[in-house]
C-alpha positions in Angstrom: 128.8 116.3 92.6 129.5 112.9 91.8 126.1 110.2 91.2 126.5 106.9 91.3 125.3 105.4 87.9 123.4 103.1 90.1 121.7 105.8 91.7 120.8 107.5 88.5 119.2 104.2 87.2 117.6 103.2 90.3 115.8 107.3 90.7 115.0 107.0 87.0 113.2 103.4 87.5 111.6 105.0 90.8 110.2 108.0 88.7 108.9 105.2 85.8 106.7 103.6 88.9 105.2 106.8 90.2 104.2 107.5 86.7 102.7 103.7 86.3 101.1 104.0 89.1 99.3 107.1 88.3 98.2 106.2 84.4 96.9 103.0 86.3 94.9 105.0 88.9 93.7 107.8 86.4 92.5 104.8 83.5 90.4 103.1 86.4 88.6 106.1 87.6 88.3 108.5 84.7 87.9 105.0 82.3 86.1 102.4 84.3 84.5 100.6 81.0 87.7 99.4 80.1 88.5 97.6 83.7 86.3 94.5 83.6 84.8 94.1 86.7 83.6 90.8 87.9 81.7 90.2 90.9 83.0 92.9 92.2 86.8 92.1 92.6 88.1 95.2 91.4 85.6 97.6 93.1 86.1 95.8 96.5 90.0 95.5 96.5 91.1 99.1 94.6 88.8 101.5 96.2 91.0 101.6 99.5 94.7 101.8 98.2 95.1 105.6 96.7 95.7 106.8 100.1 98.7 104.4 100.7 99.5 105.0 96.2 99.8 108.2 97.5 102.1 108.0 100.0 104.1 105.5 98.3 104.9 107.6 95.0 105.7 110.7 97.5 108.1 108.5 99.2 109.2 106.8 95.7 109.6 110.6 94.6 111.8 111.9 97.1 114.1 108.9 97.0 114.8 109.5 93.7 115.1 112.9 93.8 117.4 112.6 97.1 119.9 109.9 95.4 120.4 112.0 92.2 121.0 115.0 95.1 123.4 112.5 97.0 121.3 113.0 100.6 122.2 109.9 102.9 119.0 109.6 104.2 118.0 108.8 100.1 119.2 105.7 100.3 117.1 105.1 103.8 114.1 105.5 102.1 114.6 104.0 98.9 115.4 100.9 100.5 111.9 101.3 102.5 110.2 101.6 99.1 112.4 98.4 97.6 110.7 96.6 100.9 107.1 97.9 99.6 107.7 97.0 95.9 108.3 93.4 96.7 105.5 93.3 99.7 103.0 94.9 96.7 104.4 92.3 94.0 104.2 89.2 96.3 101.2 90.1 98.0 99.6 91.0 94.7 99.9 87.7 93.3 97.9 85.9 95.9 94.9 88.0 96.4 93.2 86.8 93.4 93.4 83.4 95.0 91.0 84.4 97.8 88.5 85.7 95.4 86.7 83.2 92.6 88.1 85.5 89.6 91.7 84.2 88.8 92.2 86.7 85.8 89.3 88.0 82.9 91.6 87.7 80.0 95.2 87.0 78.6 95.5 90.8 78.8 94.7 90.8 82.2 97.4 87.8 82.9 100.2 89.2 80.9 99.1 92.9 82.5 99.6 91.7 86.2 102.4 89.5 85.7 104.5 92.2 84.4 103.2 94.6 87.3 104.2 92.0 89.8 107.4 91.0 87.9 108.4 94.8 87.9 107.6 94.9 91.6 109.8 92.6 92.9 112.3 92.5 90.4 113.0 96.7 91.0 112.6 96.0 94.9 115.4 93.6 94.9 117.5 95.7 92.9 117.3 98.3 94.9 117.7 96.3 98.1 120.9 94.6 96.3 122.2 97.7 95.1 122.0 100.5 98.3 122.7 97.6 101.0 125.9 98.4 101.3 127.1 101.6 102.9 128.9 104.3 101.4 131.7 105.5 103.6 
C-alpha cells in the first residue's frame, strides 16, 4: 500500500487539531480560572459548540485515518473538514467584533491568531492538496 506523503502530512496535521481542540475544551471546563471571562463573552459564545467539536474531530478523525488507509471517500471528507477549518478560522476572527471585548491580553491575541492562522492555513492546504482527483 502506497500513501501519498501528502496524505500522511495532511492525517498527521488532522490528528494535531483533534487533539488541540480537545486540550482547549478540557482547560476551559475542568480550568475555568485561567479563561478570563469578561462580560460574559466566553460563557455566552463556547457553551454551545462541543456538540458540533464533537462531530468535527470524529469527522477530522476518520479522514485521517481513511487517507493513511487509501479509502476514496477519505479524501471526500477531508475536503469537508478543510471547508470547516477555514469557515471556523474566518468566522472566528469577527465575532469578537460584535461583542465590546476585542481580546483580555497579548496572550489572548497571539493565542487566537495562531488558532485562526492554523485554521485557515490547514484548510487551504488540504483544499489545494486533495482537489485533484486520483485516477
Amino acid at each position: 500500500m502506497n500513501i501519498r506523503k501528502e496524505h500522511k502530512l495532511i492525517a498527521a496535521m488532522q490528528f494535531i487539531t483533534v487533539a488541540g481542540v480537545i486540550v482547549c475544551w478540557l482547560a476551559f471546563y475542568l480550568f475555568p480560572e485561567t479563561i478570563q471571562i469578561s462580560s460574559g463573552y466566553h460563557f455566552q459564545f463556547d457553551t454551545p459548540f462541543p456538540p458540533l467539536d464533537v462531530m468535527f474531530c470524529a469527522g477530522l478523525c476518520l479522514s485521517g485515518m481513511a487517507l493513511l488507509k487509501n479509502l476514496k471517500w477519505g479524501r471526500f471528507l477531508s475536503l469537508t473538514c478543510g471547508l470547516y477549518l477555514i469557515y471556523l478560522g474566518v468566522i472566528d476572527v469577527g465575532i469578537p467584533f460584535e461583542q465590546t471585548v476585542v481580546a483580555v491580553s497579548i496572550i489572548d491575541i497571539v493565542s487566537n491568531g495562531f488558532v485562526n492562522l492554523w485554521c485557515v492555513v490547514l484548510g487551504l492546504y488540504i483544499i489545494l492538496k486533495l482537489k485533484k482527483r486520483e485516477i
